[in-house]
N, C-alpha and C positions, 0 to 999 in steps of 0.2 A: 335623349330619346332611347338612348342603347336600354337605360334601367327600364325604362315602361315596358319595350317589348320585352327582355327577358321574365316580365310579370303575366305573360300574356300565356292560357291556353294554346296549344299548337290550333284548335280547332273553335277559335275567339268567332264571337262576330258584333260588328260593328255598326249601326245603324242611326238613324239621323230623321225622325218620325217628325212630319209628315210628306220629308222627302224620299224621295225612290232609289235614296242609297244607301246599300248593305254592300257591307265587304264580310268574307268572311275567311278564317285564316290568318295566322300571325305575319303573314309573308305580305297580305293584302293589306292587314291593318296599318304594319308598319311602312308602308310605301305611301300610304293614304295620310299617317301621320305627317310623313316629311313633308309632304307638297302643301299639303294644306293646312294642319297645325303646324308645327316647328320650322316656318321657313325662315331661313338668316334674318336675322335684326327682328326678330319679333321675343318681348319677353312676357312674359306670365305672372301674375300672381290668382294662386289658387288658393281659395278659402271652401276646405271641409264641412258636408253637410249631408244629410240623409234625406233620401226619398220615397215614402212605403218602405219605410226597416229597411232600405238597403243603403249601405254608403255609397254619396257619391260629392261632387268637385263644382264647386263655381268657378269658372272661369273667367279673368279678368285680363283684358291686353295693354299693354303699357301705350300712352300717345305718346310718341319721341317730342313732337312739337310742346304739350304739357305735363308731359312727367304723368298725370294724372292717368289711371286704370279702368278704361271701360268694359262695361260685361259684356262679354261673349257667348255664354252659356252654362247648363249644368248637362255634367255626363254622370249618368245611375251608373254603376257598376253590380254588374253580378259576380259574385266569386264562385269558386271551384275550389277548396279547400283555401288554398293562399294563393291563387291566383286567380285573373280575372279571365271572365268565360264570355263573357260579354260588357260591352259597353253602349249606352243610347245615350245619344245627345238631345238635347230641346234646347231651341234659341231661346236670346235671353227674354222673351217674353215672360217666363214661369219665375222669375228671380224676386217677384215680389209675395208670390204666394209661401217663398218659402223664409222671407225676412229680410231679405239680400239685398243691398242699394245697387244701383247701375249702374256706380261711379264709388272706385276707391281711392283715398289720396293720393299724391306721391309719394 
């Protein structure tokens, strides 16, 4: 988590459409990541992808019960030269508009 935040604008924000949460701040994002992305025993695999021209991150969560990868979402990212100025997330509902299965092996 240390690398993302150091990727991060001091003045990031971070949003989550069509819910009512914005953080905004490197200080906010990264407290918002720990609790609720990266908590202990949860692993990732992120498969690269673009949204309207901009890059962004399918998010996939490991089931410890079957090894197998369920989606969790896509975060758009906006950059600010090489780092990111923004981030939105959208559940995984959009994962099929953009080619994406729901479920990656183990």
């Amino acid at each position: 988590m240390d690398n993302l935040v150091r990727l991060l604008t001091e003045d990031v924000w971070v949003g989550m459409p069509p819910m009512p949460l914005e953080y905004e701040g490197r200080d906010l994002a990264a407290r918002f990541f720990s609790i609720v992305s990266f908590r202990p025993g949860r692993t990732f695999r992120i498969v690269p992808t673009r949204a309207n021209g901009q890059p962004a991150l399918a998010a996939y969560v490991r089931d410890p019960q079957t090894g197998l990868y369920h989606a969790s979402g896509i975060v758009v990212l906006t950059l600010s030269g090489r780092l990111i100025s923004a981030m939105t997330g959208f559940d995984k509902s959009v994962l099929p508009s953009f080619g994406l299965p729901r479920v990656l092996p183990s």
